[in-house]
N, C-alpha and C positions, 0 to 999 in steps of 0.2 A: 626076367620079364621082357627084355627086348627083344629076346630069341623068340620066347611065344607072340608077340605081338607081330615080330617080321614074319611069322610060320602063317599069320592070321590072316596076313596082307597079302601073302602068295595064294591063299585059297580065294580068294576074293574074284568073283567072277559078276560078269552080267543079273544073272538071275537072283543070287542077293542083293545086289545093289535094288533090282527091283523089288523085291520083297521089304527091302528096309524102307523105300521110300514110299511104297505104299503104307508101310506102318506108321511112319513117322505123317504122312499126309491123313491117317484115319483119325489123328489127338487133335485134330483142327485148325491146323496153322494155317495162318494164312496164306504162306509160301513156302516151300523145300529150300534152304540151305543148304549147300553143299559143304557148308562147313559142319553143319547138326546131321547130317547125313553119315559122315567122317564119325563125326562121333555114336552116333549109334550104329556104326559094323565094327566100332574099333579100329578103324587105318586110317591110315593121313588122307586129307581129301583129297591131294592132289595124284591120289590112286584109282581112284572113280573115273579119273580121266583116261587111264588108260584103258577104258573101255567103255569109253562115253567120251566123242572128240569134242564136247562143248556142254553148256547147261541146256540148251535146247536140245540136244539130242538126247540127254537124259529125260527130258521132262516128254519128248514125245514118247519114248520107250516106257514110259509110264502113265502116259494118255491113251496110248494103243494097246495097255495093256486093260486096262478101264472099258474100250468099247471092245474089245474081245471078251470080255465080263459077258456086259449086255448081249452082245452076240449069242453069243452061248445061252444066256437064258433063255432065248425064245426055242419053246419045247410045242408050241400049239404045230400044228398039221399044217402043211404050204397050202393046202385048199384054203385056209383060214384066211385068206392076204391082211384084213384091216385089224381082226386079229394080232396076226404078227407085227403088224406095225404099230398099234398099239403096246405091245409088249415091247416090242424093241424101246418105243421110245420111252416110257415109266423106267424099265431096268435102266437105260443113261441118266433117266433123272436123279434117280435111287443110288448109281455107283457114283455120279459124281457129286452130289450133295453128300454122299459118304466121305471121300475124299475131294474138299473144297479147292484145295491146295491143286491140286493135279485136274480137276474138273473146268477148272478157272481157266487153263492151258487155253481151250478148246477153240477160244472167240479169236486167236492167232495163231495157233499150231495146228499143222495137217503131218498128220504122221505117215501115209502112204505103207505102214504095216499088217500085217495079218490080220490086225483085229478091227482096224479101219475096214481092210480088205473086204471082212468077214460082213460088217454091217451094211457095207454099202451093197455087194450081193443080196442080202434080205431084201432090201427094200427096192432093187430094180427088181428082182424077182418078184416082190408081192405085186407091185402093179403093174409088170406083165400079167401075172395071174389074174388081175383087177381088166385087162382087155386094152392095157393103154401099148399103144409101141412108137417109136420115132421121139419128135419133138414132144409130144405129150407125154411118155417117160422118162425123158431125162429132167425134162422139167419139174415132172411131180417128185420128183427123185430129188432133185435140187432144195426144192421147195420146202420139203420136210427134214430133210438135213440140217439147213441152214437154220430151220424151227426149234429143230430139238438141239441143234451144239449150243448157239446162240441162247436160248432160252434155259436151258440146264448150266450153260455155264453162269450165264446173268446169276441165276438161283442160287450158286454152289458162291460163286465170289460176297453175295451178298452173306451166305450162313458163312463163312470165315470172318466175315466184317461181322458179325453179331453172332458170336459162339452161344449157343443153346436155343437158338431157332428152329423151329420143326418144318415140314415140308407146306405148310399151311399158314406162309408169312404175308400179311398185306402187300400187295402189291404197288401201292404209293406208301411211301417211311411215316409221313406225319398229313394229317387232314390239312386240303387246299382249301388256303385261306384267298378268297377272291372278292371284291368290290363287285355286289350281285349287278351295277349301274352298269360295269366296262365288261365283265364276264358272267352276263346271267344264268348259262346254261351249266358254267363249272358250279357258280351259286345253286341253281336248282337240284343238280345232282351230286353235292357233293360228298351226304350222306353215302349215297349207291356206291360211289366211287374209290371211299372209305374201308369198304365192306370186299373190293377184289380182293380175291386172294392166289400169289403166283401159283402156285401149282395147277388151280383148277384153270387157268386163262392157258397153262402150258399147254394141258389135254384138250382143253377148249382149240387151241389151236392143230394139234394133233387129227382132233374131229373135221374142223371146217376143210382139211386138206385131204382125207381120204373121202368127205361128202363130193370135194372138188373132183378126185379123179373117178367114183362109179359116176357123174356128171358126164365127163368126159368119154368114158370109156361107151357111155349109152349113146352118145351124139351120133 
């Protein structure tokens, strides 16, 4: 048994370790272990490390591996730009609410890999195609980034905090209870307000910022 287990540890490379932690990040948890890690490839965990010099470097190698997902989904026509950016942004919302654990990364981790690489091309690309160039493309480039990491991770950290949430979760936890005398307007709307739900506020925002750049690119 120890001979097979050591023979187990020698085969152990990068691209399993990714594959496990993807797996083990699709059962819900709400964080990767590197000790549950260990145990599902079979080797001690302090084997991981020698091909991952830290837990951050694991967890981007599997953040990066999540927006090269998305990347790769977008199949629509570069003609398409809003298009594609729309797709882009639903596929990060989709793989990281798939894996909460790894998606959760995103609101502090910049990976600077391939599949980072890969999104952020799309999307300077679409809105060059959209007519924007200079400070008005980095900007809208910015902009929608920081919309979709932020907001897909918000999404992905909260369905780990409440395992069997779908992508259609209120976006305030419990109805605002407000004193209508000191907060009328939260009292007047607190029905409407009850009724957001994140996903749709996600693409909502997705919208207002490709309406921003054909604006922009008309001026």
């Amino acid at each position: 048994m120890a001979t097979e287990k050591a023979s187990h540890r020698a085969r152990l490379d990068r691209a399993m370790i990714i594959e496990a932690g993807m797996e083990l990040a699709e059962t819900g948890v709400s964080s990767i272990s590197v000790r549950d890690l260990g145990a599902r490839l079979g080797a001690d965990p302090t084997a991981i490390y020698r091909h991952f010099a830290s837990k951050d470097a694991l967890m981007s190698a599997l953040l990066d591996e999540l927006n090269a997902q998305a990347a790769a989904s977008v199949a629509l026509p570069a003609e398409d730009w809003a298009g594609r950016l729309r797709t882009l942004s639903e596929a990060t919302l989709a793989s990281f609410t798939r894996y909460p654990a790894i998606g959760a990364e995103a609101t502090t981790l910049t990976t600077h890999g391939p599949g980072e690489l890969a999104a952020i091309e799309l999307m300077l690309d679409a809105f060059h195609r959209a007519g924007l160039r200079g400070q008005a493309l980095v900007r809208h480039y910015a902009l929608l980034a920081s919309h979709v990491l932020a907001g897909a991770a918000g999404i992905a950290r909260a369905r780990a905090d409440r395992p069997g949430d779908d992508e259609d979760s209120p976006w305030i936890d419990s109805p605002l209870l407000a004193d209508p005398r000191r907060f009328p307007l939260i009292a007047q709307n607190s029905v409407l307000l009850s009724e957001l739900q994140d996903r749709e506020l996600f693409l909502l925002g997705v919208d207002v910022i490709i309406d921003s750049a054909t604006r922009a690119a008309q001026a």
